[in-house]
N, C-alpha and C positions, 0 to 999 in steps of 0.2 A: 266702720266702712259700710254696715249693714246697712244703718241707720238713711243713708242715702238710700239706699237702694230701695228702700222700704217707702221713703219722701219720694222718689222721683217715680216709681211706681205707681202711688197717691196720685200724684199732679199728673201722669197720663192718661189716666184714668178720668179724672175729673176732667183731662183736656177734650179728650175723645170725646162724651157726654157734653161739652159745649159746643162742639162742633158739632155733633150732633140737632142740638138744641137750634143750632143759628140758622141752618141748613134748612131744616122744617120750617122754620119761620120764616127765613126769606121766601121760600116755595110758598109757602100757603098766602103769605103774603102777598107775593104777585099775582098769585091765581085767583085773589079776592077782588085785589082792588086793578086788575086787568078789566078794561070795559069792553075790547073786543077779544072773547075767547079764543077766536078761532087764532089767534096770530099770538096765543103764549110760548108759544115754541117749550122750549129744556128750563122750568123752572128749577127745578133742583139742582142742575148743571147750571143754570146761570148764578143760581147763588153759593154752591161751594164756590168757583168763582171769583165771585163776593167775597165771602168767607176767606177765601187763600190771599186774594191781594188785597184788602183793605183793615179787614176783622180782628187775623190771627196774634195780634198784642192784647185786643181788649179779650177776647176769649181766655187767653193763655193766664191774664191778670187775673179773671175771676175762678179759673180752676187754680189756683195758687191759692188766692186765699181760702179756700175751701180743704187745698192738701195742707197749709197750715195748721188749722183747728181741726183736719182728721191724725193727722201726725203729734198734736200735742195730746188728744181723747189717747192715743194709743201709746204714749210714753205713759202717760197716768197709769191705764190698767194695767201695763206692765209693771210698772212700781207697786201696783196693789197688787198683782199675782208675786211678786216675789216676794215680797213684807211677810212673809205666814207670820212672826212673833212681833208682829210691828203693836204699835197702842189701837184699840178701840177707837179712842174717839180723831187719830188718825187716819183711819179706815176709812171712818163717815165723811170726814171731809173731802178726802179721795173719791168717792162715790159721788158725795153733792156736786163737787167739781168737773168729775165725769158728763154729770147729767144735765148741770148748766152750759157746759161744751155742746152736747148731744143738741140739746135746744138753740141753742146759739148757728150751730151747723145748719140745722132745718131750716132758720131763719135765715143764712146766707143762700141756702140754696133755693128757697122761695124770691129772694130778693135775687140772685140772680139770674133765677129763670124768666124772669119779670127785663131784669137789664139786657136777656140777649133776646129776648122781641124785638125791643128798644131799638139795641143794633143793629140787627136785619130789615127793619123796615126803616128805620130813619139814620142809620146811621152815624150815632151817636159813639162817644167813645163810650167806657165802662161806668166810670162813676157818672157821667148823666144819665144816659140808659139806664143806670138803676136810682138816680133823682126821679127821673120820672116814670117809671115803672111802678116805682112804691108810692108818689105821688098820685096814679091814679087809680090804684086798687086801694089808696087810702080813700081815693072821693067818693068810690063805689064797693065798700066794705061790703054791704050788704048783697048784692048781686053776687060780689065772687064767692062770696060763701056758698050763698045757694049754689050756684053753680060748681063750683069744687065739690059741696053735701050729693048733687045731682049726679057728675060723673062720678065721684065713688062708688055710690051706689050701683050705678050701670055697670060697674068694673066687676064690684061685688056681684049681682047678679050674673054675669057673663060666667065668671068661675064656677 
């Protein structure tokens, strides 16, 4: 029974953090591409909003798959904390396994942060919002990098 509670914890967590994510982007979003400022009224308000009547399947799908692959990371290292006289070369693959989760994870959550731009501004469900989210940080690898290397640093420096 824990076990739930532990997944469904997961998934609100990662839900909150989308909606979060969608919220920001719808706001900034209309606050960019508004050509008369003065008449933006409640960005943020108009896109929770958003968010509440149109979004909250495709948010909810992509915090899911993410409490999927943090819920299976965490059966693993639970199996490798309790193993103490388990095999060696058991161990390592539990770890490799770990670590390919870990990366796998980062990578969902870059592709999704990417898919709920997506949806905030064009309104996309999930899996296209992140067809072309990844699609266009694949055309402009290079820019985002610089710029991901640039605010890090900035983030870095501010600390």
């Amino acid at each position: 029974m824990r076990v739930y509670y532990v997944f469904g914890f997961l998934w609100v967590i990662q839900f909150v953090m989308a909606c979060q994510s969608v919220i920001i982007a719808g706001a900034v979003g209309t606050w960019y591409f508004r050509r008369d400022k003065s008449k933006l009224g409640t960005p943020i308000l108009t896109s929770m909003g958003n968010l509440i009547r149109y979004h909250l399947g495709s948010v909810a799908f992509g915090a899911l798959i993410i409490a999927i692959v943090q819920m299976i990371r965490l059966v693993l290292k639970y199996i490798e904390q309790k193993s103490s006289g388990m095999n060696e070369g058991l161990k390592w693959c539990l770890r490799c396994c770990q670590c390919c989760l870990w990366c796998f994870e980062k990578f969902l959550k870059f592709l999704n942060r990417n898919a709920y731009i997506q949806i905030a501004l064009f309104g996309y469900s999930f899996c296209k919002g992140a067809r072309n989210g990844f699609a266009i940080v694949a055309k402009n690898a290079l820019r985002v990098g610089t710029l991901n290397f640039v605010g890090e640093f900035v983030f870095f420096l501010v600390k």
